[in-house]
N, CA and C atoms as a LAMMPS dump frame, in Angstrom:
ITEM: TIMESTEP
0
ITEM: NUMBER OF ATOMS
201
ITEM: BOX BOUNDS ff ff ff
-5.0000000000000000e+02 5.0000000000000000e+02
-5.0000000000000000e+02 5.0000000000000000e+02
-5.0000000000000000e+02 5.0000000000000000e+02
ITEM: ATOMS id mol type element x y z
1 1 1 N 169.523 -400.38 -315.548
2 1 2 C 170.84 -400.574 -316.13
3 1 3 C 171.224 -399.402 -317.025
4 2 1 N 170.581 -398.928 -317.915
5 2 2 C 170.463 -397.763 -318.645
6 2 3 C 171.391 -396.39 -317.737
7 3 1 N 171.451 -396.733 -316.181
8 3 2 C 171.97 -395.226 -315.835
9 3 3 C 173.535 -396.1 -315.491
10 4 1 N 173.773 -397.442 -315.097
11 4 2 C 175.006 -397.642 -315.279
12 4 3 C 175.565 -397.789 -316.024
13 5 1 N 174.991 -397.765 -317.633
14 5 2 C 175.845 -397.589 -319.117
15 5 3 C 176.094 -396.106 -319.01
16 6 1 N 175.28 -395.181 -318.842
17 6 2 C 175.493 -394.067 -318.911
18 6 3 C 176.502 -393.314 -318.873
19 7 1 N 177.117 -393.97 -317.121
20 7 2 C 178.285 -393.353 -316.402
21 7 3 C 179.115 -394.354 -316.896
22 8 1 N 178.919 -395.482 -317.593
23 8 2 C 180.185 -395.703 -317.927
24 8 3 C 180.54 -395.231 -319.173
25 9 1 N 179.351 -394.876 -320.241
26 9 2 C 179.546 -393.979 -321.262
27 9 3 C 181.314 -392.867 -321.153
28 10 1 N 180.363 -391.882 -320.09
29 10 2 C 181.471 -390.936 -319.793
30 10 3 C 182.301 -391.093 -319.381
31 11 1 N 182.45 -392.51 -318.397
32 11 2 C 184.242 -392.97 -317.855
33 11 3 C 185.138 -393.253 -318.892
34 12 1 N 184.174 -393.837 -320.319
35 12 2 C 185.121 -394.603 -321.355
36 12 3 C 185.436 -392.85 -321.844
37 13 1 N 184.563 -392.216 -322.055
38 13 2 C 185.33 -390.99 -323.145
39 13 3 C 186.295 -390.685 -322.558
40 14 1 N 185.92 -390.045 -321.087
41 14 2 C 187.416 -389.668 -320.273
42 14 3 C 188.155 -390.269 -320.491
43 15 1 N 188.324 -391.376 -320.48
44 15 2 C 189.538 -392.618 -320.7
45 15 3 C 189.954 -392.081 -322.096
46 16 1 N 189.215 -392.218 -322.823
47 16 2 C 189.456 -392.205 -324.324
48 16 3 C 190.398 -390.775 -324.842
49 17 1 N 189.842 -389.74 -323.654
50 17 2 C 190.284 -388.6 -324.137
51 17 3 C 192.28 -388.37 -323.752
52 18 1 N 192.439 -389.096 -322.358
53 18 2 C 193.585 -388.849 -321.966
54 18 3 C 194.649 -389.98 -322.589
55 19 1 N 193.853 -391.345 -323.305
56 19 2 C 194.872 -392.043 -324.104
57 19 3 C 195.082 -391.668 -325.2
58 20 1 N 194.391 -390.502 -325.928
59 20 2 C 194.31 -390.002 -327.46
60 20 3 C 195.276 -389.061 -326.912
61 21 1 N 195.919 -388.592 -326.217
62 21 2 C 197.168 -387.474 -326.207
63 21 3 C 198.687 -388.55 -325.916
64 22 1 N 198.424 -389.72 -325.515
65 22 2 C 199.73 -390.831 -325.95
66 22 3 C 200.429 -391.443 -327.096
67 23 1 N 201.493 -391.301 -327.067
68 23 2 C 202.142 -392.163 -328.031
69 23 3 C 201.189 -393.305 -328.551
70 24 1 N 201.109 -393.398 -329.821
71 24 2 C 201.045 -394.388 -330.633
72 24 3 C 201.043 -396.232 -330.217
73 25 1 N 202.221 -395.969 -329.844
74 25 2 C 202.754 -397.61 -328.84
75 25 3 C 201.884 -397.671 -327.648
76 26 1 N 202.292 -396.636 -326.833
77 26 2 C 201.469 -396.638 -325.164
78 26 3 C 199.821 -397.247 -325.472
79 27 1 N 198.884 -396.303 -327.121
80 27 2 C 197.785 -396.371 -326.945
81 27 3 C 197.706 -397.991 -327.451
82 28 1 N 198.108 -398.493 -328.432
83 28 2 C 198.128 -399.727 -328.383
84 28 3 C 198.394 -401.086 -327.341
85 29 1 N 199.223 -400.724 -326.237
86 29 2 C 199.374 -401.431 -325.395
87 29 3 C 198.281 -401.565 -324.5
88 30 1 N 197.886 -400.075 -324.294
89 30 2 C 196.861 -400.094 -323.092
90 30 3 C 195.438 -400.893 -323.735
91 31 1 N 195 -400.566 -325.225
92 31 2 C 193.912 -400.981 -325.733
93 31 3 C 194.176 -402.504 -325.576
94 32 1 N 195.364 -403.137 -326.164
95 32 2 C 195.455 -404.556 -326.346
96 32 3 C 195.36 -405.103 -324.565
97 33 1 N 196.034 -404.498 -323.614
98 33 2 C 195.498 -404.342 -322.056
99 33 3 C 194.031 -404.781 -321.496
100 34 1 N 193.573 -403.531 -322.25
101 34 2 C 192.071 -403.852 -322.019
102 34 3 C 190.992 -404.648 -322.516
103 35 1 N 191.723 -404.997 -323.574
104 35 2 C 190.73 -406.176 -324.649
105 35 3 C 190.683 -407.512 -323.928
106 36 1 N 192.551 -407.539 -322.963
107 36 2 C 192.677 -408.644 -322.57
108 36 3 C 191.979 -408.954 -321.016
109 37 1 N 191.585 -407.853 -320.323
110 37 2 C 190.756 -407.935 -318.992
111 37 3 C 189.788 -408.209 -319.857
112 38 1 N 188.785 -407.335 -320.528
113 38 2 C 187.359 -407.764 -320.878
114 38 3 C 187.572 -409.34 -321.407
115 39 1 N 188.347 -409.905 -321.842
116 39 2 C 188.046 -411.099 -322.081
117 39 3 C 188.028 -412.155 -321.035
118 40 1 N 189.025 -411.849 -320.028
119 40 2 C 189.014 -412.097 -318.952
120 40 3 C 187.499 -412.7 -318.084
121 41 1 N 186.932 -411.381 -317.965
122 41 2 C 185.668 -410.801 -317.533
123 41 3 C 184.678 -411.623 -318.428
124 42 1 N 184.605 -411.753 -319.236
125 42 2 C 183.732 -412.292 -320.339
126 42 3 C 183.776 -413.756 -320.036
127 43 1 N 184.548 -414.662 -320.084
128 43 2 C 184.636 -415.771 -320.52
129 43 3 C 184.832 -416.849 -319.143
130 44 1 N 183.936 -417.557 -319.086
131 44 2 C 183.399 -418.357 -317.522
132 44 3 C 184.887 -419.365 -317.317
133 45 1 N 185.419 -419.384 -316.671
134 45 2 C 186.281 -419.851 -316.01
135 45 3 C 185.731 -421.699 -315.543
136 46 1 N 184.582 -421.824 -315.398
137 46 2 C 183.415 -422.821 -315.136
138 46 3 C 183.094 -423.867 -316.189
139 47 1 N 183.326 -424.704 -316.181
140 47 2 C 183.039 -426.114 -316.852
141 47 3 C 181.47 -425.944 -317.069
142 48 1 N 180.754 -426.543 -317.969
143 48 2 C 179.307 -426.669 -318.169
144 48 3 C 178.56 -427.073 -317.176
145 49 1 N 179.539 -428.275 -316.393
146 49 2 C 179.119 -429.487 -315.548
147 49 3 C 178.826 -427.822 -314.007
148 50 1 N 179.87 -427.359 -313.721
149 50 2 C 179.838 -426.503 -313.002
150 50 3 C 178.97 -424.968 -312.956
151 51 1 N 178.842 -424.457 -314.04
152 51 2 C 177.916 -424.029 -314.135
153 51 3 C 176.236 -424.121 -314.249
154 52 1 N 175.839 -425.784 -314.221
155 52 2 C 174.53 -426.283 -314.185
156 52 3 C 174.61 -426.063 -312.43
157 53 1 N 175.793 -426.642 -312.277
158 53 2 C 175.922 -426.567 -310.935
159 53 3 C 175.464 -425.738 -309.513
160 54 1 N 175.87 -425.124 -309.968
161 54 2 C 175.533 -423.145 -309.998
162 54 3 C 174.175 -422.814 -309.779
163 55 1 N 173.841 -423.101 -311.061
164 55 2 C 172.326 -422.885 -311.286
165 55 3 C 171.09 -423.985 -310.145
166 56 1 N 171.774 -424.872 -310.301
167 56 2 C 171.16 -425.513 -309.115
168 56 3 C 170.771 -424.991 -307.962
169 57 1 N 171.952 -424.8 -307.572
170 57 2 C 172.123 -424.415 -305.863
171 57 3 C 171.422 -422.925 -305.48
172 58 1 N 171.331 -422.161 -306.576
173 58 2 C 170.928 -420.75 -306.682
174 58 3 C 169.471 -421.191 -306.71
175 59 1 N 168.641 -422.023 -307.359
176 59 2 C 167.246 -422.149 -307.515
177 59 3 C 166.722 -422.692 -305.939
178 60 1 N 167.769 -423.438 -305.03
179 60 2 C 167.164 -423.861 -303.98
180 60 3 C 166.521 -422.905 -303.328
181 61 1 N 165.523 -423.339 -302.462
182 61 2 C 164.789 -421.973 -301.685
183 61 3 C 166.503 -421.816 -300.246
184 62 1 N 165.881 -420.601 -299.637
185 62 2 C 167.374 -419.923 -299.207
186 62 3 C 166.827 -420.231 -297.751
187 63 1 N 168.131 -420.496 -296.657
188 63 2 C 167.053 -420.897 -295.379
189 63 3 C 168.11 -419.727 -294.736
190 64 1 N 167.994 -419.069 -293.398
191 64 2 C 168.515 -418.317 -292.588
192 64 3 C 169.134 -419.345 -291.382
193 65 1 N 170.413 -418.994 -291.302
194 65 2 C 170.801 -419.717 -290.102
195 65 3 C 171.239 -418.84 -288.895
196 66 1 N 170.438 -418.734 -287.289
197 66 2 C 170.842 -418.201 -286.821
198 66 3 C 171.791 -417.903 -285.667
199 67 1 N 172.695 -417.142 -285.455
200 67 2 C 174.124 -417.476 -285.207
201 67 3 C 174.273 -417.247 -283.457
């Protein structure tokens, strides 16, 4: 995981570098933008009941069906 923080290290500066030459407003919009995907991203959409759920079906052993 360490080499996909990495590169995202440098995607955020790039990012960082071409919204630091925007207006004031623009950089606020886009930040408040992005706070609002990562939360997005963050926060399970999934009931408790559904996420045990989840976990269930993932622990079953896996069978191959062939077609």
């Amino acid at each position: 995981m360490g080499r996909m923080i990495e590169k995202a290290s440098k995607k955020f500066a790039q990012v960082a570098k071409a919204i630091a030459v925007l207006p004031e407003d623009t950089q606020d919009a886009i930040l408040a933008e992005f706070e609002a995907r990562v939360a997005d991203y963050s926060q399970s959409h999934l009931s408790g009941d559904q996420r045990q759920e989840v976990r269930r079906r993932l622990a079953l052993p896996r069978h191959s069906v062939a077609e």
